[in-house]
C-alpha positions as CSV (number, residue, x, y, z in Angstrom):
1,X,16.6,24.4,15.2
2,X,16.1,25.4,11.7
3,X,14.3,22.2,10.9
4,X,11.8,22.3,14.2
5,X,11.7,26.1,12.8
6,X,10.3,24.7,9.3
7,X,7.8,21.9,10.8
8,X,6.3,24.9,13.1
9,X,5.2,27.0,10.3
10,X,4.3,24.3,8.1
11,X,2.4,22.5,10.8
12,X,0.8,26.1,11.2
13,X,0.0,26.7,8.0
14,X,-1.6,23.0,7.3
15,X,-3.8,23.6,9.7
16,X,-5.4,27.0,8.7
17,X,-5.9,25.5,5.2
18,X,-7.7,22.6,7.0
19,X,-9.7,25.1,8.9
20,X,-10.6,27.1,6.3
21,X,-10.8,24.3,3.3
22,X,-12.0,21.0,4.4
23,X,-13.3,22.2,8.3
24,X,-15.3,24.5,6.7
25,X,-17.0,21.7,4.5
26,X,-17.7,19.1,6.9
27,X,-19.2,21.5,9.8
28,X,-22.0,23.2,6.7
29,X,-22.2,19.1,6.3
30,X,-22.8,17.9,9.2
31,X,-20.6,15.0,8.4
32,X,-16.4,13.5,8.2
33,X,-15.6,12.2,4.9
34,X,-17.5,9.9,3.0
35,X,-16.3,6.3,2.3
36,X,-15.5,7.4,-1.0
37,X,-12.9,9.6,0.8
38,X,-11.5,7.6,3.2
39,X,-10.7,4.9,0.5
40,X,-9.0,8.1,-1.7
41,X,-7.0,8.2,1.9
42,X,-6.1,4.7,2.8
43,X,-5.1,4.2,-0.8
44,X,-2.8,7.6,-0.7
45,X,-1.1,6.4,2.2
46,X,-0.4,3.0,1.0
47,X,1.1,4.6,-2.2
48,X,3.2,6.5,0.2
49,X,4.7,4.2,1.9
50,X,5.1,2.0,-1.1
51,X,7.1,5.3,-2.2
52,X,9.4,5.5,1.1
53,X,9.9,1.9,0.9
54,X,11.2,1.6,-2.6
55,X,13.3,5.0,-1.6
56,X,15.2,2.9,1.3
57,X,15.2,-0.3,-1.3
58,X,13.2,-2.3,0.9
59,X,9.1,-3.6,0.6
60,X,6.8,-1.9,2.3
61,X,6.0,-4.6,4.9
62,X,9.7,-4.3,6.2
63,X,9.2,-0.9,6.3
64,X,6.1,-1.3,8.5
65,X,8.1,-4.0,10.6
66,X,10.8,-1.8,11.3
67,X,9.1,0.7,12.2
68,X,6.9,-1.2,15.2
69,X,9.9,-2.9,16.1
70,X,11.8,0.8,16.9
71,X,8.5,2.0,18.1
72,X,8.6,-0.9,20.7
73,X,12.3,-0.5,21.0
74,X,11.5,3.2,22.0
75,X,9.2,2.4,24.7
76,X,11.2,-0.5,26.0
77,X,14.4,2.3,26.3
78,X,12.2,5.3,28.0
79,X,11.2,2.0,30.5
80,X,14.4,1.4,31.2
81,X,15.2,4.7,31.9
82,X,12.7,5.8,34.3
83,X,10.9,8.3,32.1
84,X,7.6,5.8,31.9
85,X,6.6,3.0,34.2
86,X,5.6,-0.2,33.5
87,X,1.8,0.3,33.4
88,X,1.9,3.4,31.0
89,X,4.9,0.9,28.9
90,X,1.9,-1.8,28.9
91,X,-0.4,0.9,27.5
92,X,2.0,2.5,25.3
93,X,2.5,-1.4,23.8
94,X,-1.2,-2.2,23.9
95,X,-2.0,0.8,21.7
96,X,0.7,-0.6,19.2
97,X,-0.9,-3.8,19.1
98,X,-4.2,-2.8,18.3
99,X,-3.6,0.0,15.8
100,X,-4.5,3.0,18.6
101,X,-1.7,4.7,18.0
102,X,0.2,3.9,14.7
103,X,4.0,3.1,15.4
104,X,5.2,6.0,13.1
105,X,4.4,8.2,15.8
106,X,6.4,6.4,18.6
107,X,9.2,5.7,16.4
108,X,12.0,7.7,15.3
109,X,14.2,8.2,12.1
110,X,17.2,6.8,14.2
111,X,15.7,4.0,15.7
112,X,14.0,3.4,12.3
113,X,17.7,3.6,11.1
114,X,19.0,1.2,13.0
115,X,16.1,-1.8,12.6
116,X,17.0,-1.3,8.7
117,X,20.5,-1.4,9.1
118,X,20.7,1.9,7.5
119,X,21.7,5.8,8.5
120,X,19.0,8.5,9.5
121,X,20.1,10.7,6.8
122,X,18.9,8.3,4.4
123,X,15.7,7.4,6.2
124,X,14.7,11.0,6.1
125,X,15.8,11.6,2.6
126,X,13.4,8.6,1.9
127,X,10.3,10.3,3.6
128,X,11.3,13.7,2.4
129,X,11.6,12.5,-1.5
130,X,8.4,10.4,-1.2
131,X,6.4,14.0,0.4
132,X,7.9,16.0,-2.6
133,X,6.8,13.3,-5.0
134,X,3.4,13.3,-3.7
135,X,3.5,17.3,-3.2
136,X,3.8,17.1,-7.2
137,X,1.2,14.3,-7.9
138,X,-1.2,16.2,-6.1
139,X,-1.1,19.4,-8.4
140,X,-0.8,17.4,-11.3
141,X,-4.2,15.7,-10.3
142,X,-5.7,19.0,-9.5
143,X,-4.4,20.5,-12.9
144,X,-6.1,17.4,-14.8
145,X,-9.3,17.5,-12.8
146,X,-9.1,21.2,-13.8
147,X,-9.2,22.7,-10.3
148,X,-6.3,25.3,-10.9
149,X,-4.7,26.1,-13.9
150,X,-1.3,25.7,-15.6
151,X,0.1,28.4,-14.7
152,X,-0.8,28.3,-11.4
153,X,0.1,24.7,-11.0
154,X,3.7,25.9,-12.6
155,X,3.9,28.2,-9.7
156,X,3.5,25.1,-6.9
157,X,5.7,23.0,-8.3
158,X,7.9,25.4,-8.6
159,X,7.7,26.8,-4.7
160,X,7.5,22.7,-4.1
161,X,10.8,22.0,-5.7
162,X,12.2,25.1,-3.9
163,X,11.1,23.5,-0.2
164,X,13.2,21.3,2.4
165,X,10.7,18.7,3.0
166,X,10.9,17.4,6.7
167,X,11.6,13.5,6.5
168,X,11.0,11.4,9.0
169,X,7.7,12.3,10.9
170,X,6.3,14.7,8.6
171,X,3.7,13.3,6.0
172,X,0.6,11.6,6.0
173,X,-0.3,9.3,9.6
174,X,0.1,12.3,12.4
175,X,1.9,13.1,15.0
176,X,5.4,14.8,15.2
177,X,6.8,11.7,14.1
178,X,3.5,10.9,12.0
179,X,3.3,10.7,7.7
180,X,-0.1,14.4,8.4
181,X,-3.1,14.8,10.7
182,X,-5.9,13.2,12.6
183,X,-7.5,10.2,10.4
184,X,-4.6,9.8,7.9
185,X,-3.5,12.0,4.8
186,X,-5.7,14.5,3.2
187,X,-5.6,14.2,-0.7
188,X,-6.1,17.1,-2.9
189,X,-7.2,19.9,0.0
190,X,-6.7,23.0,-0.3
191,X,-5.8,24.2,-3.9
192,X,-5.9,28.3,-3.0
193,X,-7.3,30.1,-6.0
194,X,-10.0,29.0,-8.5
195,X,-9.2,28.3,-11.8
196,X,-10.4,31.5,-13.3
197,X,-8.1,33.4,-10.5
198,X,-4.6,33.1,-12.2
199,X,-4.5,36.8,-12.6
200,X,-4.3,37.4,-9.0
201,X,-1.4,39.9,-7.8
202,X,1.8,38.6,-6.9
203,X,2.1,39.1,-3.0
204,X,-1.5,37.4,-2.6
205,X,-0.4,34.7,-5.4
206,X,2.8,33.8,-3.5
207,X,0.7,33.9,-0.1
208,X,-1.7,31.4,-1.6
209,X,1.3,29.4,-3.4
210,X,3.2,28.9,0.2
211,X,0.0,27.7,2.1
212,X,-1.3,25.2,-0.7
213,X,2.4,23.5,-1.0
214,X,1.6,22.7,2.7
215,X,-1.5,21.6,2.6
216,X,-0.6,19.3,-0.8
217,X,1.5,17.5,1.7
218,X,1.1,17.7,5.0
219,X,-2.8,17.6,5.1
């Protein structure tokens, strides 16, 4: 309960940043991201999962297996059971197949688990080290590029460090058992206040502080 608790207000607050940062941008635009951005994206998420991998001491292409393979598992179970029939199983496997719908959001840390002969506790502790990791990465980059400043970036890593990261299904990908949200992860959205605002009072600094470490991951 306290766990759903924590991925309902994160998964709340993620996507008021998004609305306000990056939804914001694209509708005075006119446009989605560029290629430039996508390939920020693409290349984020493979570092992820490179990440989660090396967590769980595996490569990231037996990570990807497993994962398709308890995805499949899933649908073949739910089959078997009645809950889906055989055309919406053939859909559900289709949409696997052909990259529709990624297999991170049909799988689950269990079933994950189980194709890596491994327990859920450490498949989650994977995915939740790998989304504090990148959490961190991401202010450092903002810091460098010279978006916030060090205090400020002090203040996240420290409200980072503080957090119970998710695991399993939380992360870029999307989905409740995703890796973040529609078209893949978001990299460096939504850094709350500009450079020259570290002076800002504390309730409005720890508001800002709490919706940013969302957005630094779960964008």
């Amino acid at each position: 309960m306290r766990l759903t608790k924590t991925r309902m207000i994160l998964a709340t607050v993620t996507a008021l940043a998004l609305m306000v940062g990056v939804g914001t941008a694209f509708a005075a635009s006119g446009n989605g991201p560029t290629l430039k951005e996508q390939a920020a994206q693409i290349a984020g998420r493979t570092s992820y999962d490179a990440a989660v991998a090396s967590n769980l001491g595996t490569t990231t292409a037996k990570l990807n297996a497993a994962i398709k393979a308890a995805a499949t598992a899933r649908i073949n179970a739910a089959l078997a059971a009645d809950e889906i029939t055989a055309a919406e199983a053939t859909t559900l496997k289709d949409a696997l197949a052909d990259g529709t719908v990624p297999a991170i959001r049909l799988a689950t840390a269990v079933t994950v688990a189980k194709e890596l002969d491994t327990t859920e506790a450490k498949v989650n502790a994977a995915y939740a080290s790998a989304q504090k990791a990148q959490a961190i990465a991401r202010v450092d980059a903002a810091l460098k590029a010279g978006q916030i400043t060090e205090a400020y970036a002090t203040e996240l890593k420290t409200e980072i460090n503080a957090q119970t990261f998710p695991g399993f299904g939380a992360g870029p990908g999307g989905g409740h058992h995703g890796h973040g949200g529609p078209g893949g992860p978001g990299f460096g959205l939504g850094f709350g206040p500009p450079v020259d605002s570290g002076s800002s009072s504390s309730s409005g600094s720890s508001s800002s502080s709490s919706a940013t470490t969302s957005s630094l991951v779960f964008a």
